[in-house]
N, C-alpha and C positions, 0 to 999 in steps of 0.2 A: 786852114789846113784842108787838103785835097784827099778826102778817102774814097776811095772805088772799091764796091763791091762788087761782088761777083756771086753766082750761083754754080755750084756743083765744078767750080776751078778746082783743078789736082793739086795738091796738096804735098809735101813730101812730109815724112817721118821725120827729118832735119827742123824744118820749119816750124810744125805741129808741136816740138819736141821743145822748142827753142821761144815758142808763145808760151805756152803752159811756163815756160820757167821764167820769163819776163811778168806772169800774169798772179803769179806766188800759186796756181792750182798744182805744179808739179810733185811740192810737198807731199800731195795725196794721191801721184799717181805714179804709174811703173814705167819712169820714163826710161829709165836703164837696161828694160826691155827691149831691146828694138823689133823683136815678131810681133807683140801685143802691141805696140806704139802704130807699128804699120797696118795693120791689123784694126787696129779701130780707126785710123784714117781710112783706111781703103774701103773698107765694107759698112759705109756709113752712106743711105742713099740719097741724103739732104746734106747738103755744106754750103751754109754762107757764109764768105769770107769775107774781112775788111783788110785794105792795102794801104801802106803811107810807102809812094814811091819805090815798089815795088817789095815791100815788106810785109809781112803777112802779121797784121797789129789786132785782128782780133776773127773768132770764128764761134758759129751756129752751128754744131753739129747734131744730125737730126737721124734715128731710125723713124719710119713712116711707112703706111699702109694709104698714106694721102687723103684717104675718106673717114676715117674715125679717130683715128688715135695718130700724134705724133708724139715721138719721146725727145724731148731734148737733151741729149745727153752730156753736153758740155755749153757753156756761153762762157769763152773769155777773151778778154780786153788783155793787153799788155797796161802795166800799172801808167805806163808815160801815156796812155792813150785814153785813161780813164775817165770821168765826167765831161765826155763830149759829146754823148746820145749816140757813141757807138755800140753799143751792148744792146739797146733799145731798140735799134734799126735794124741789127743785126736778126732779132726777133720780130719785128714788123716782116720787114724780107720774109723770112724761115715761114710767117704765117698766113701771107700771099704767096706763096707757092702751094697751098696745101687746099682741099674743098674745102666748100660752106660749113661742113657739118663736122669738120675734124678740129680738133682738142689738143693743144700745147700741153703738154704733160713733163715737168722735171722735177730733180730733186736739188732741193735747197743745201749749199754749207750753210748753218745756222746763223753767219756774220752776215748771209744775202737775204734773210728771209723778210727784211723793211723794207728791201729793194724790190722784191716780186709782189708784195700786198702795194705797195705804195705805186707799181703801173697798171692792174689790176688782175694779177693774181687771185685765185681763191685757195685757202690752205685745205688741203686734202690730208687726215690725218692716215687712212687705211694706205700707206704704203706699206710693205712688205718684201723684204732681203733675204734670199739665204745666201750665206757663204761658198764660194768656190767648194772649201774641206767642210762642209758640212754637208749631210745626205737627208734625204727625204725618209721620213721614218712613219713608220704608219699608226 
């Protein structure tokens, strides 16, 4: 199987919209948005993609400062394209684009977390959320 990657390819909201829901992450996300949907495609300054014949089967989406901190904010795979080290490279990629001294930083669904210690993740327990409807209270 022939997959090409690509760095920082556009992406449409269609495509993006259309992985997530081959990949089972749209369950958790607002795909029926389409501002927020396009919206986090577009204003994302890291994207690596993986292609099967011109198919968009899997994507790295990265906010970055490129010297300290990257967030990876999404890694997925269509389920048909799964256990073939496209997830893996997709992240390899994502972290040769980035300086010496910057940091893959994501957050786990709890079914991935064997996935990211077992390529050598380290678990970071101090993350911290707050909700869109919830306020900062002093």
């Amino acid at each position: 199987m022939k997959i090409e990657y690509k760095i920082n390819e556009p992406i449409t909201a269609d495509e993006f919209v259309a992985l997530l829901k081959a990949s089972s992450l749209a369950e958790r996300r607002p795909i029926e948005d389409r501002d927020c949907m396009e919206g986090m495609i577009s204003n994302s300054n890291l994207t690596v993609s993986a292609w099967h014949n011109g198919q968009l089967v899997g994507i790295a989406r990265s906010i970055t400062d490129f010297h300290y901190a990257c967030y990876l904010s999404y890694l997925a795979v269509s389920l048909e394209y799964q256990n073939y080290g496209i997830g893996k490279q997709l992240q390899v990629l994502t972290q040769e684009q980035l300086g010496k001294k910057c940091k893959l930083i994501l957050i786990a669904a709890p079914a991935a977390n064997d996935y990211y210690e077992h390529i050598g993740y380290k678990n970071n327990p101090r993350c911290w959320v707050l909700e869109r409807d919830s306020s900062i209270g002093s």
